[in-house]
KOLLO-932631 format. One record per residue (C-alpha): residue number from 1; residue in one letter; x, y, z. Coordinates in steps of 0.5 Angstrom, whole numbers, padded with zeros to 4 digits. Layout:
BEGIN
+-----+------+-------+-------+-------+
| pos | code |    px |    py |    pz |
+-----+------+-------+-------+-------+
| NUM |    A |     X |     Y |     Z |
...
+-----+------+-------+-------+-------+
This chain:
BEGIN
+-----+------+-------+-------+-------+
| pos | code |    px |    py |    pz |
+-----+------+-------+-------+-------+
|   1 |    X |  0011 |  0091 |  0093 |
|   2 |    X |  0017 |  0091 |  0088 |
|   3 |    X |  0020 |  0084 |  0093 |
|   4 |    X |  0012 |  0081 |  0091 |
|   5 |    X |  0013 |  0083 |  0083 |
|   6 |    X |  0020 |  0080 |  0083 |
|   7 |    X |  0018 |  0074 |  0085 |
|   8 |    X |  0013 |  0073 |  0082 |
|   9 |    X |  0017 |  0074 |  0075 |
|  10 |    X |  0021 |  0070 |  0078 |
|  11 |    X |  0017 |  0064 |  0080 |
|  12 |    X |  0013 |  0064 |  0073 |
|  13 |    X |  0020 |  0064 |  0069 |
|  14 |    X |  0023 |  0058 |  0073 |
|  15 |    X |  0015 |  0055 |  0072 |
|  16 |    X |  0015 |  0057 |  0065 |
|  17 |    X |  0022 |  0053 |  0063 |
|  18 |    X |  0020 |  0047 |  0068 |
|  19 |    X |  0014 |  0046 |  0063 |
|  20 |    X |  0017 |  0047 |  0057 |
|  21 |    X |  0022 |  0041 |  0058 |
|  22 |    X |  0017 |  0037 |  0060 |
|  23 |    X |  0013 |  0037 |  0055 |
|  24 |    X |  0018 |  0037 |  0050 |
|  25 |    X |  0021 |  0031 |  0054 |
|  26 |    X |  0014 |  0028 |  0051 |
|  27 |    X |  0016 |  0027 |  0044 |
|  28 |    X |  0020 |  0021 |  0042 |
|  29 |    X |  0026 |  0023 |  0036 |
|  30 |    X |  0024 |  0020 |  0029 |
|  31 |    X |  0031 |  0016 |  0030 |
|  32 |    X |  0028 |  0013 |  0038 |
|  33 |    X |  0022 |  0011 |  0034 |
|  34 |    X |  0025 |  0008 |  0028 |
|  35 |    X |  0030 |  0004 |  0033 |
|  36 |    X |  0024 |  0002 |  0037 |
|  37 |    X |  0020 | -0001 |  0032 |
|  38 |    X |  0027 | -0005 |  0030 |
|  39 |    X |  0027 | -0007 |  0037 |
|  40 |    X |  0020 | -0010 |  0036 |
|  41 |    X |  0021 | -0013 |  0028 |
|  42 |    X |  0022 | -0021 |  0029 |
|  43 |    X |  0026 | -0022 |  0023 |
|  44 |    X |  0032 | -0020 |  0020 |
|  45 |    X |  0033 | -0012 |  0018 |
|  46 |    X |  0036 | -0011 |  0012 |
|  47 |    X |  0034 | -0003 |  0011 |
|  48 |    X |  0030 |  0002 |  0014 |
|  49 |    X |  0028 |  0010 |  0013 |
|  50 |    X |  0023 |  0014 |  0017 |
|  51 |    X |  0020 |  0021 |  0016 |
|  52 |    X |  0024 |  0026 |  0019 |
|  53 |    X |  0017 |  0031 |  0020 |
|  54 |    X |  0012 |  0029 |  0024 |
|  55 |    X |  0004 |  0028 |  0021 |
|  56 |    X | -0003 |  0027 |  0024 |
|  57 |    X | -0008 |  0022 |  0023 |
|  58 |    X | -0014 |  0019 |  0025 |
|  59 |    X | -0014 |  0013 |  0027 |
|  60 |    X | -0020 |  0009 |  0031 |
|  61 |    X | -0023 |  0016 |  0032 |
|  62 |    X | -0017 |  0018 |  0035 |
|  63 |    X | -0012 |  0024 |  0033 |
|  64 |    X | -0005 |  0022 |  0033 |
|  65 |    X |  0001 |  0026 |  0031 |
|  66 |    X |  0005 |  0021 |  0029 |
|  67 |    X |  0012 |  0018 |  0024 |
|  68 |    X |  0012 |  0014 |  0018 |
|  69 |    X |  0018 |  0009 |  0016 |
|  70 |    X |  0019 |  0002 |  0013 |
|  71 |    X |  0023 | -0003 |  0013 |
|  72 |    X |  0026 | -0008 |  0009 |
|  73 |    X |  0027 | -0016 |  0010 |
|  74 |    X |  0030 | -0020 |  0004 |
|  75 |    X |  0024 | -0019 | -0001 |
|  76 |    X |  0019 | -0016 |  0003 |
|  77 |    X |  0018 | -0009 |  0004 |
|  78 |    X |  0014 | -0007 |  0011 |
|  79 |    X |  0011 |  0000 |  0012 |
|  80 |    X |  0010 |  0003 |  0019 |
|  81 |    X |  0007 |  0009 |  0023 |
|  82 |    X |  0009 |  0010 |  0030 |
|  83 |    X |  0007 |  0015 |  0036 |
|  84 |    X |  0010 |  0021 |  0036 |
|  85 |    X |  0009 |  0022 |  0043 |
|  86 |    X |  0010 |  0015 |  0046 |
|  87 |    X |  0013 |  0011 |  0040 |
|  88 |    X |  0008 |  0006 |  0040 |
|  89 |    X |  0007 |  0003 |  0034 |
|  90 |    X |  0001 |  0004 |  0031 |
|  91 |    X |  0000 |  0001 |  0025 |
|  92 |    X |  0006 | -0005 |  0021 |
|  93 |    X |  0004 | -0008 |  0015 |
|  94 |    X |  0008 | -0011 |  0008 |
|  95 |    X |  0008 | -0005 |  0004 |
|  96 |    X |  0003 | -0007 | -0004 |
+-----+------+-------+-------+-------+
């Protein structure tokens, strides 16, 4: 009975760590996410941010934790919001 106890611990720790890298595996880095929407933007960058921390928002009826940044070319100011998860851009439009 201590042989069945023993493995059993065992394979739900070797569980319980597989799990845990698989689903922070799913977030995307704000770094990856801003370099995303940088791959994706047409023209010239001449600067960019993005927030560090992640935030919720409803959009479409859906909850999305998700990155805001913004992106500067010549004289026009963009601002975005990314995917947390995915890195999916969500929302991009010139800032007012």
């Amino acid at each position: 009975m201590k042989t069945s106890t023993l493995l059993g611990t065992a394979i739900g720790f070797i569980a319980g760590v597989f799990i845990t890298k698989q689903v922070s595996e799913r977030s995307v880095s704000p770094e990856l996410a801003l370099k995303k929407v940088k791959q994706k933007f047409p023209e010239k960058i001449d600067g960019s941010w993005i927030y560090t921390t992640k935030e919720t928002i409803a959009l479409n009826e859906l909850d999305y934790n998700v990155y805001k940044g913004g992106l500067t070319c010549l004289d026009q100011h963009y601002e975005f919001t990314v995917d947390a998860e995915t890195g999916a851009i969500l929302e991009l439009s010139p800032s007012n």
